[in-house]
Structures are given as structure tokens and as C-alpha cells.
MARBA-3410 file (N, C-alpha, C, O; in Angstrom, 1 decimal):
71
18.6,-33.8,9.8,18.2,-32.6,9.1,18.0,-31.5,10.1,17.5,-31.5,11.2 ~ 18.7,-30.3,9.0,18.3,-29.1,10.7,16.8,-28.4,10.3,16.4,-27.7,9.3 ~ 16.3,-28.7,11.3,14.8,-27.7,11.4,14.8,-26.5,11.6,15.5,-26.0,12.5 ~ 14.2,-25.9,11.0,13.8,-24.2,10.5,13.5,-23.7,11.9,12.9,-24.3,12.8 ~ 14.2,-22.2,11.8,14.2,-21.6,13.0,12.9,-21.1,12.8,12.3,-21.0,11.8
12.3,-20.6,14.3,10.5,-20.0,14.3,10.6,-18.7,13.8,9.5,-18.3,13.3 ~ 11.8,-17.7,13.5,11.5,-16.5,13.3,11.4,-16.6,11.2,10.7,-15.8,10.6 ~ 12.3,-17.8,10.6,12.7,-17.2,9.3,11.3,-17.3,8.5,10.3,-17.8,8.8 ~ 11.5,-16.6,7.3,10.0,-16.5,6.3,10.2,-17.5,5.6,11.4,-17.4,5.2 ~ 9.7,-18.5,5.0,9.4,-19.7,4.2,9.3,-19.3,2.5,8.9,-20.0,1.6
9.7,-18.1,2.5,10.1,-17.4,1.1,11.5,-16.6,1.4,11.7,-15.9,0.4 ~ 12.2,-16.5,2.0,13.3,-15.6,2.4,14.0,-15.2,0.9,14.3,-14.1,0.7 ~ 14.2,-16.4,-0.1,14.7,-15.8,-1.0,14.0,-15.5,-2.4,14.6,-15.7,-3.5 ~ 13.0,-15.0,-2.3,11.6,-14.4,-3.2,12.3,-13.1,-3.9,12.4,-12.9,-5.1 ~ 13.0,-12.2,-2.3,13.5,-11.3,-2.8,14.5,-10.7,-3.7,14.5,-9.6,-4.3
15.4,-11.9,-3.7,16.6,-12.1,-4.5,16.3,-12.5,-5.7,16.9,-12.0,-6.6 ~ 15.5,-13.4,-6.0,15.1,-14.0,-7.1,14.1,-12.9,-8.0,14.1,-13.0,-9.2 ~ 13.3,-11.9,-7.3,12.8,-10.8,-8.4,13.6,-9.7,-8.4,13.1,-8.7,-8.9 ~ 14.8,-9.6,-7.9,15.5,-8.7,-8.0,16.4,-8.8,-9.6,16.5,-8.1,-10.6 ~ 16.7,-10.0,-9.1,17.4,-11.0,-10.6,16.5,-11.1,-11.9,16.9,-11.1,-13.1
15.3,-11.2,-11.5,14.3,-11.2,-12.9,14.4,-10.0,-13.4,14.8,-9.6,-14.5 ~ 14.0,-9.2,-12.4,13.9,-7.5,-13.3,14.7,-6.8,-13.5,14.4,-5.7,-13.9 ~ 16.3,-7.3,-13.3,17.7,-6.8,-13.9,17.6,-7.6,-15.1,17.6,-6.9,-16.1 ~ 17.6,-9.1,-15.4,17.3,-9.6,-16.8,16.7,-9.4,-17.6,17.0,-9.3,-18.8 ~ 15.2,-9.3,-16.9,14.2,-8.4,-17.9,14.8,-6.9,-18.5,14.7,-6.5,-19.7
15.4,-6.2,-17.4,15.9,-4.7,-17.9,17.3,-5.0,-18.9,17.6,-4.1,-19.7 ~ 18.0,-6.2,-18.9,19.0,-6.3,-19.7,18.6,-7.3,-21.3,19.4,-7.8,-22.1 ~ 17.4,-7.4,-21.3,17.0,-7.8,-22.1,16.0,-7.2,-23.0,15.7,-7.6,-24.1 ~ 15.4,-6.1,-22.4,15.0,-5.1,-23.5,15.5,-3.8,-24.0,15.0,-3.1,-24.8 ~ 16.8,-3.8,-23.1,18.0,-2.7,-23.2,18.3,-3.0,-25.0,18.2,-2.3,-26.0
18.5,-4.4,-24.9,19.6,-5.1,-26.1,18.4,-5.5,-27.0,18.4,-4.9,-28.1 ~ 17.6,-6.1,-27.0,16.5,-6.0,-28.7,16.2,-5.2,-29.2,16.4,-5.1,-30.4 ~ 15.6,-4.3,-28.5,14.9,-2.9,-29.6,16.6,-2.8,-30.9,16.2,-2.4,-32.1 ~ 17.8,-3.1,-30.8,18.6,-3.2,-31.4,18.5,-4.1,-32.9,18.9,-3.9,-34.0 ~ 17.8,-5.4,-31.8,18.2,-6.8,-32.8,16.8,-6.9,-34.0,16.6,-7.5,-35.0
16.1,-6.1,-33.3,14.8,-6.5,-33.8,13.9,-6.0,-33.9,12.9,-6.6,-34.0 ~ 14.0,-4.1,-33.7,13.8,-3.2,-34.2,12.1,-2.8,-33.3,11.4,-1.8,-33.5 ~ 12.1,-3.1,-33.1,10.2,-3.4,-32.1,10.3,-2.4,-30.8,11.1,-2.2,-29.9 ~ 9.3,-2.0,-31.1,8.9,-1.1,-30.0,7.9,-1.3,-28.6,7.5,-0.5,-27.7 ~ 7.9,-2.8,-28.8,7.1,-3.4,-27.3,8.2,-3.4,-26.6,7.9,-3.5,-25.4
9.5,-3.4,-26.6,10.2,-4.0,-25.4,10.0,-3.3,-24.3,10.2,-3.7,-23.1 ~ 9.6,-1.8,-24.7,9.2,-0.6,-23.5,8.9,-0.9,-22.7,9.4,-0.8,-21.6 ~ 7.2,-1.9,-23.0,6.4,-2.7,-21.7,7.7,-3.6,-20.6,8.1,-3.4,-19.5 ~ 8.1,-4.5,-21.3,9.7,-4.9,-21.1,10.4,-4.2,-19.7,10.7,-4.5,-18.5 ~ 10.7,-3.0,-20.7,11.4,-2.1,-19.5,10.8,-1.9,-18.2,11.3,-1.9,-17.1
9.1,-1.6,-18.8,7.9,-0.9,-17.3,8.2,-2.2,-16.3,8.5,-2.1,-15.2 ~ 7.9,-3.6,-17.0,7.7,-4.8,-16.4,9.2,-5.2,-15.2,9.3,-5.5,-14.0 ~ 9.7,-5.0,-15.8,11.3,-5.9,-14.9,11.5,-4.3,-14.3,12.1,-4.4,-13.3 ~ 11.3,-3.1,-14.5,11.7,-1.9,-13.4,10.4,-2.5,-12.0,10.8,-2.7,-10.9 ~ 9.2,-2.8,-12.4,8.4,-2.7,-11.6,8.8,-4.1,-10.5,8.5,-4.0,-9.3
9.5,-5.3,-11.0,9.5,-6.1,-10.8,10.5,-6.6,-9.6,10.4,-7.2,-8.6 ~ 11.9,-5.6,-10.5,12.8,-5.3,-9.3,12.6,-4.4,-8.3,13.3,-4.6,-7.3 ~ 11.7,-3.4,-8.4,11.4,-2.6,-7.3,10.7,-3.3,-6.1,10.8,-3.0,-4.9 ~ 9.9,-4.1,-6.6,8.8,-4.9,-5.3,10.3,-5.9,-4.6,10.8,-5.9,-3.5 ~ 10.7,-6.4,-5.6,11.8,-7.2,-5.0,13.1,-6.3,-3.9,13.6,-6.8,-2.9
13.3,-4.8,-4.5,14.3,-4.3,-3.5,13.5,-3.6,-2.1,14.2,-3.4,-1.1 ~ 12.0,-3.2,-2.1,11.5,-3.2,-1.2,11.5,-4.3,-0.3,12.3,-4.4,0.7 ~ 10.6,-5.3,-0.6,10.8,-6.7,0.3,12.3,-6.9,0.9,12.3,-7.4,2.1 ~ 13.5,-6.6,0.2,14.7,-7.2,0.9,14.8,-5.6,2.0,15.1,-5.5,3.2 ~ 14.6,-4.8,1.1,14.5,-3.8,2.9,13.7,-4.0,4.0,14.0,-3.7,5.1
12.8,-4.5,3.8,12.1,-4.8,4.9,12.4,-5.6,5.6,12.6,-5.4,6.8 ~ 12.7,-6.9,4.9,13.7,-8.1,5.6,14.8,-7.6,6.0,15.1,-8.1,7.1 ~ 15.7,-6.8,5.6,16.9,-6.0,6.4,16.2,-5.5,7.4,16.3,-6.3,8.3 ~ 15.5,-4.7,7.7,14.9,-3.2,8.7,14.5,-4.4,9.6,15.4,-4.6,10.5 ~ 13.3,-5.4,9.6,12.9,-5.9,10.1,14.3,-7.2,11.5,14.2,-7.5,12.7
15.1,-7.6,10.3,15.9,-8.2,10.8,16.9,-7.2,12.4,17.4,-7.7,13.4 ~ 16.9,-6.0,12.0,17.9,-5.0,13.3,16.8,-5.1,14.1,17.2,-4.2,14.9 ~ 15.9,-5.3,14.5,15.4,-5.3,15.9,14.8,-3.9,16.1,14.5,-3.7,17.2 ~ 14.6,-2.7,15.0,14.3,-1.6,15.5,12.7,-1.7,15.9,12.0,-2.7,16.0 ~ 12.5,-0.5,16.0,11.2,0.0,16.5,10.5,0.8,15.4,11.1,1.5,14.6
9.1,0.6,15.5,9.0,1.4,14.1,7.1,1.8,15.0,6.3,2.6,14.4
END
């Protein structure tokens, strides 16, 4: 088995995976307010925008952090 290099994060793919929720979430209360007339999906929308956004920060950081800059 290959052993984990000392630099990677033990969540590396956290980011991808709320990236993916809060696009489903956003394509899932796009399409009900349609089916079923309800006016909660809004929260819906606040929830998976908020969700993907934490998620596209984290993968910039893991980008930025990955070039070796200086900050």
C-alpha cells in the first residue's frame, strides 16, 4: 500500500464534494418551486449558494497554497 505523502490534507476532496452539493442543491430548487408550487425552496437556493461558495474558496486555497507563492 502507498503511504500518504507529509504535505497532503486528509480531506483534500471536502472541496469537490461541496462544490457538487451546492450545484444539486441549486439545481434542485431551480426545478420545484415548478413542481410544487412552495415558496421554501428560496432557503434552498441561500443554502447550496452558501455551500458551494465555502466549497470554491477551500479549492482556491488548496490551488494558491499548492504554487509555492508567498503571501
Amino acid at each position: 500500500m502507498k503511504e500518504r505523502e507529509a504535505n497532503s490534507a486528509p480531506l483534500s476532496g471536502l472541496p469537490l464534494v461541496l462544490i457538487v452539493l451546492g450545484a444539486m442543491a441549486l439545481i434542485l430548487a431551480t426545478t420545484m418551486p415548478a413542481v410544487t408550487g412552495g415558496h421554501g425552496w428560496r432557503w434552498v437556493t441561500v443554502g447550496g449558494s452558501a455551500v458551494q461558495f465555502v466549497g470554491w474558496v477551500l479549492l482556491g486555497r488548496r490551488i494558491a497554497g499548492s504554487k509555492g507563492g508567498t503571501r
